[in-house]
LUMTOR-963885 format. One record per residue (C-alpha): x negated, y, z negated; residue in one letter. Coordinates in steps of 0.1 Angstrom, whole numbers, plus 5000, padded with zeros to 4 digits. Layout:
XYZA;...
This chain:
395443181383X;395643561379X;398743671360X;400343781389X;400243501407X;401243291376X;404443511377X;405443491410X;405143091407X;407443091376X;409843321394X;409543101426X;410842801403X;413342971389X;414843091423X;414742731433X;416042571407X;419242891408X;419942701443X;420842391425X;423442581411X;424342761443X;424942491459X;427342311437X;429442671431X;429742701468X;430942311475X;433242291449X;436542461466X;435842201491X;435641871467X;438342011442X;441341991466X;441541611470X;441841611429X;444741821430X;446541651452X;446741811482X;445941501503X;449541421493X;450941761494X;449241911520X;450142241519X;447342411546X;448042781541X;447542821502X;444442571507X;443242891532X;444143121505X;441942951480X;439142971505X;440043311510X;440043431473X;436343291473X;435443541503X;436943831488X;435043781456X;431743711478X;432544071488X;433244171457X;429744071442X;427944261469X;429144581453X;428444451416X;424944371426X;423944681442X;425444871410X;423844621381X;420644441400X;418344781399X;419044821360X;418644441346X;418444171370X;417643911343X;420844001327X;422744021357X;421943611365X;422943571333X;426243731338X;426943561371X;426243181354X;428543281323X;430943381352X;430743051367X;431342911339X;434443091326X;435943051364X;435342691367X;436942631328X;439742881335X;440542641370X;440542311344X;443642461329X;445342541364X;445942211384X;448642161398X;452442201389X;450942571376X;451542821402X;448542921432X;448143261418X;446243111385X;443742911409X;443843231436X;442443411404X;439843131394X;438543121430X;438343481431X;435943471400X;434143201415X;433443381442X;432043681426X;430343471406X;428443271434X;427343571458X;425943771427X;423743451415X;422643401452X;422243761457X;419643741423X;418143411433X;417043501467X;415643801456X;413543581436X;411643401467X;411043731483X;407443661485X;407543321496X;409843421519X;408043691538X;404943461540X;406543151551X;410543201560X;411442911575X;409742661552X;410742881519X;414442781536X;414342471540X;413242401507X;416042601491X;418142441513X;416842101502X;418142231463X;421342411479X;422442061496X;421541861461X;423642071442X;426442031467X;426341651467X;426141631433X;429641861429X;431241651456X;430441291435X;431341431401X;434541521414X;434941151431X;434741031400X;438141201385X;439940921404X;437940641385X;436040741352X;437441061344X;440341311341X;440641631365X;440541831334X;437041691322X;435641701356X;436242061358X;435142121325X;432041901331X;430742131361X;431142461341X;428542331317X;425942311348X;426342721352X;426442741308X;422442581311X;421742781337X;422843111318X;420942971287X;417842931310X;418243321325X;418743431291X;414043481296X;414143591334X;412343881320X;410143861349X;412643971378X;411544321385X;413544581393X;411944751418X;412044491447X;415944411443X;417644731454X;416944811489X;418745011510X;419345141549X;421145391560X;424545321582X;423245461610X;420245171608X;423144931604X;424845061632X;421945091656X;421544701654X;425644641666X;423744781703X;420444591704X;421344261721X;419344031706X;420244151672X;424144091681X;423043721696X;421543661668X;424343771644X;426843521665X;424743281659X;424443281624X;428143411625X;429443071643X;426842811626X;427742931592X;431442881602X;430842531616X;428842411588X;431442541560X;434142491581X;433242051575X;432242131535X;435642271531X;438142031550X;435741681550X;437441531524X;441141601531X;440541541571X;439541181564X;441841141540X;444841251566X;443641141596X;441840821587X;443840691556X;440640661538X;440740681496X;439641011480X;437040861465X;435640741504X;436241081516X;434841281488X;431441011488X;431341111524X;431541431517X;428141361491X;426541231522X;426841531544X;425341771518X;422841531511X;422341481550X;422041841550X;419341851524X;417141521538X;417541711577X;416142001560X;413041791544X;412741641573X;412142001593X;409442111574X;407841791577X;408541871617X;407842251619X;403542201624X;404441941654X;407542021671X;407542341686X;410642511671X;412442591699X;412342211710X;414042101670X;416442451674X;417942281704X;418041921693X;419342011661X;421942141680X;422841921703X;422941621675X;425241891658X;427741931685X;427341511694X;428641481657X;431141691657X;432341531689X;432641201675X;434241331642X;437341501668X;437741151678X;436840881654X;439740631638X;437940431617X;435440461589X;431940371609X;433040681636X;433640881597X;429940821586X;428140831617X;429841161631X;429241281594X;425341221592X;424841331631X;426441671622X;424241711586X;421141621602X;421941861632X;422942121611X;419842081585X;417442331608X;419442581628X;419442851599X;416342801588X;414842851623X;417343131634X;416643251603X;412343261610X;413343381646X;415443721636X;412643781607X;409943801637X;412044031659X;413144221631X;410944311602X;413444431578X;416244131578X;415743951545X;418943731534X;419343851501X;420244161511X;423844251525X;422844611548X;423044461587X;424244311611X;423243951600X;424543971563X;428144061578X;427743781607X;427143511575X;429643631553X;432243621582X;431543291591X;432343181557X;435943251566X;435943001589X;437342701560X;440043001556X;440843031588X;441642671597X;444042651569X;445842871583X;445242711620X;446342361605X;449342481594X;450642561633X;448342261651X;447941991620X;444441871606X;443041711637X;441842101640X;439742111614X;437341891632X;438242051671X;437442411659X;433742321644X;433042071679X;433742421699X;431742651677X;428942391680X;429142431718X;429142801715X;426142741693X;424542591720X;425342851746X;424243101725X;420742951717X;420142911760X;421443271761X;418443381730X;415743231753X;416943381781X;417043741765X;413143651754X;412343571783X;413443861804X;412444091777X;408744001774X;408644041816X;
């Protein structure tokens, strides 16, 4: 193997293992809330303003990473893990009776803490990514939906084998590894991190059509599938009367849905054609969400929960392949277009329905994701229908 090639392998590995990580930083707002009692004190607004604090630091880290990735990228995963870590110990000293603003703080941290890592981490499939986009996706997905689980059953076990405190405390040592395992990542280089376009490039795409039904798409998929990570637990919990422990296990089974739907895809991608699995994937999407609106009992719980992982698994990774043929430049660890503001915005959606449950009550935390789902699927007949009178 030329040296080259050996060090885009090792940097491949690294990347993929960073998603691990990723994963788990990203689910963890969602699996904490159960073990701070908010399943009986459900207070929906300051639970959206958690999930808010993790968005502002998301945009937070897009400015830090554009300053400190051209200059020393190694260093720069290094100082998002030992972020993590601080954010995640800080939030083991802040449960509950200790007022919001400590955890609104923690959040924050975590939040700037995830985007710069996945910022760094992506970067670090760039070549596998360009050569095969949705497969190099679906394999990250595979690690990003392992590392979820994994923070939604260490946290069920704070209500059997553990205290909230050590739980906590537990999953900041993940990101404390990780850093340790950076500290070497001499061989992120420089020159393919920062890339830039000009506003008026950004701009153009807001009047190309398919680039703004693209950016929908991504924009309500992304909201559907954190909208269930975020409010999972806490909707079974209320509406069903199931344990913590039940809901937060079920909440392991739709990240790790998630991850087998997106094993299963690649294992799909040579046979089905891809438009064929796009619209399956949502259809079984929307199904689940459908019987997750109107379930009362726990076999409704678990079947609507594996329907909507499963359909979820593909969508991004085939949008995803889609928007890199049509348009050359789009890469996902770079925020400069259309399609990076359409992602980040549909993280607010777990914000957003705190907010929404506050007025209406939790039963629309599974309604809202069941009508994105169908726009979903509106918007995917509405793609092919663009293609098709565009190539006539």
């Amino acid at each position: 193997m030329q040296p080259a090639a050996l060090i885009e392998t090792t940097s491949s590995r690294r990347a993929l293992a960073g998603f691990f990580l990723s994963g788990l930083l990203f689910a963890f707002p969602g699996a904490i809330m159960p073990a701070w009692g908010y399943h009986l004190r459900p207070h929906y607004v300051t639970i959206g303003n958690y999930f808010l604090s993790v968005v502002c630091g998301l945009l937070v880290s897009v400015l830090l990473t554009r300053t400190f990735w051209p200059r020393n990228p190694a260093r720069a995963l290094v100082a998002a893990c030992g972020l993590a870590f601080v954010s995640l110990a800080g939030l083991s000293f802040t449960a509950p009776p200790v007022p919001e603003w400590w955890r609104l703080i923690g959040f924050f941290g975590l939040g700037i803490a995830a985007g710069a890592l996945n910022a760094g981490i992506l970067h670090g499939i760039s070549i596998a990514y360009r050569q095969e986009p949705a497969a190099t996706i679906n394999i990250a997905g595979a690690f990003f939906g392992f590392g979820s689980a994994v923070a939604a059953f260490l946290v069920a076990g704070a209500f059997s084998v553990y205290t909230v405190s050590s739980t906590l405390f537990l999953v900041a040592i993940i990101p404390a590894f990780f850093a340790i395992g950076y500290v070497g990542a001499k061989h992120l280089p420089p020159e393919r991190i920062h890339r830039t376009r000009s506003l008026k490039d950004v701009a153009r795409e807001f009047t190309i059509p398919s680039a703004v039904l693209f950016s929908l798409l991504l924009f309500f998929h992304f909201g559907n599938e954190w909208a269930i990570a975020g409010w999972l637990p806490l909707f079974f919990i209320l509406r069903l009367g199931v344990s913590p422990t039940t809901a937060l296990c079920l909440l392991g089974l739709y990240w790790l849905s998630l991850m087998l739907g997106r094993a299963g895809a690649q294992a799909l991608l040579p046979r089905v054609r891809h438009g064929r699995l796009l619209l399956g994937s949502v259809l079984a999407s929307m199904f689940g969400c459908i019987i997750l609106t109107l379930t009362d009992n726990l076999f409704g719980a678990l079947t609507g929960t594996l329907l909507v992982g499963f359909g979820f698994a593909p969508i991004y990774p085939l949008v995803v392949e889609k928007i890199g043929a049509r348009f050359p430049h789009y890469h996902p660890g770079f925020f400069n277009g259309i399609f990076s503001l359409a992602m980040t915005g549909g993280l607010l959606a777990p914000a957003t329905l705190g907010y929404a449950a506050e007025f209406y009550g939790i039963q629309v935390v599974m309604a809202l994701p069941m009508i994105g789902s169908i726009v979903v699927f509106l918007l995917v007949l509405t793609i092919w229908l663009e293609a098709k009178l565009t190539s006539t």
